[in-house]
N, C-alpha and C positions, 0 to 999 in steps of 0.2 A: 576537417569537415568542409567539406566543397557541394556539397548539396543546397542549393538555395534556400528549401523551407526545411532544412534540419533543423537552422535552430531554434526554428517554431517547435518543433517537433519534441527537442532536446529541454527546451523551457519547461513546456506542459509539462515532460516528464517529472525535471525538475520540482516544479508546482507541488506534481503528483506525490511523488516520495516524501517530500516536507508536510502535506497533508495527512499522508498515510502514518510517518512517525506521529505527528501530534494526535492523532483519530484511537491508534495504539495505546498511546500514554495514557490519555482519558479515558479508554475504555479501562484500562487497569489501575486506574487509583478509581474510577469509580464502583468497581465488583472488585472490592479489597477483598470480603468474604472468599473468593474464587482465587486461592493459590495460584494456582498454574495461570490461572488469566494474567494474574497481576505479573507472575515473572515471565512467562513465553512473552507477552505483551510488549515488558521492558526491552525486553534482550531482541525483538524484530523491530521495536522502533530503533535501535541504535545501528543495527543491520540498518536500517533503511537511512539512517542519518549517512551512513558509509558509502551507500546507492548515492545520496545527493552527491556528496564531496566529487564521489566519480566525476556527474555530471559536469559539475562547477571546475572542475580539471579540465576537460573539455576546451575551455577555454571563453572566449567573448558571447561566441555563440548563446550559450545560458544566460548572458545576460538580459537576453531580447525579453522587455516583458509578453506576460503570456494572457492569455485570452481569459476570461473569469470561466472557461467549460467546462471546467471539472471543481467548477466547488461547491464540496460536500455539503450535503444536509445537515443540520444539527443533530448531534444523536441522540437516542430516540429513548435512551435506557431510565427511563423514569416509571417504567410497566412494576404491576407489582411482583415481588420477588424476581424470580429466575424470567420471568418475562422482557423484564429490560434488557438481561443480557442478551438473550434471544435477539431484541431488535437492533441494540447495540450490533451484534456480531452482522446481523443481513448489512446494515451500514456498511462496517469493515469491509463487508463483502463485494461490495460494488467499486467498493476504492482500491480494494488493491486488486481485482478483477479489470481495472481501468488502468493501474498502474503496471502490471504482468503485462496487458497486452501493447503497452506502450513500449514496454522493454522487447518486446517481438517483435514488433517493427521496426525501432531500432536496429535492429540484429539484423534485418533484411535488409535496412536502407545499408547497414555497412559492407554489407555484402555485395551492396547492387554497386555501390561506390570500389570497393578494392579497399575499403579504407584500414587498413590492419589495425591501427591505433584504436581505433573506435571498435573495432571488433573483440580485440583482448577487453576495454572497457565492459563492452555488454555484457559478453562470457558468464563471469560468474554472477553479476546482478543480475540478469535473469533466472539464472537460477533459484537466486535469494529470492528473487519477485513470486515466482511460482510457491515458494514454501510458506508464506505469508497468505497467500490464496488458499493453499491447502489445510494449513492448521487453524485459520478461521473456520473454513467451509466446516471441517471434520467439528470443531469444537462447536458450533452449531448445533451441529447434527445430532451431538451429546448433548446439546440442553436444554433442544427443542421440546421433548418427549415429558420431561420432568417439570420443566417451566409450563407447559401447555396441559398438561393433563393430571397431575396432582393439586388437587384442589387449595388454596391458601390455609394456612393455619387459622 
């Protein structure tokens, strides 16, 4: 990594993914009711715990601390019934929406560098990043409807 502000770049990310597993976890032990929450939940924090190591591979770089810009809001999931998950999820949604696109830039600066190492690196955490974006977003989109417009018991 020979980029002067990668590893500003490289930290946040950092930052990101360590926030994004913990934001996960919580959201899944707290909508235990919610299967799928609680285990998709598990199983993309630990993916996301794998995205850090990456980083932390990387080497010194990651160590730079990082800027408090990306820290998350408290989540929100205290709405009655299906409502909290709903807010819960928009949460999730900005974070790993900030997290994907971290991992895109990445990708570019390694590109713009020649840096091979750093490119195998992003490769498949971006991917992972994107699926993380998308199973929130879509799980959302499942809950909104039933959380929002069936009236409480």
């Amino acid at each position: 990594m020979s980029g002067r502000q990668l590893p500003v770049l490289v930290a946040e990310l950092l930052a990101g993914e360590e926030q994004l597993a913990a934001a996960l976890r919580e959201v899944g032990q707290r909508h235990a009711a919610e299967a799928d929450v609680v285990h998709t939940a598990h199983v993309l924090a630990e993916h996301g715990d794998a995205r850090a190591a990456q980083l932390r591979a990387l080497g010194p770089a990651a160590l730079v601390p990082h800027a408090p810009g990306i820290a998350r809001a408290a989540l929100a999931g205290n709405g009655p019934d299906g409502t909290g998950l709903v807010l819960d999820l928009l949460e999730l949604y900005a974070l790993a929406a900030w997290v994907d696109q971290g991992w895109t830039l990445l990708g570019q600066v390694a590109q713009g560098e020649r840096d091979e190492q750093l490119l195998a690196a992003v490769g498949e955490a971006e991917q992972g990043a994107s699926k993380v974006l998308a199973w929130v977003g879509t799980r959302a989109e499942q809950a909104a409807p039933q959380a929002m417009l069936v009236p409480p018991d």
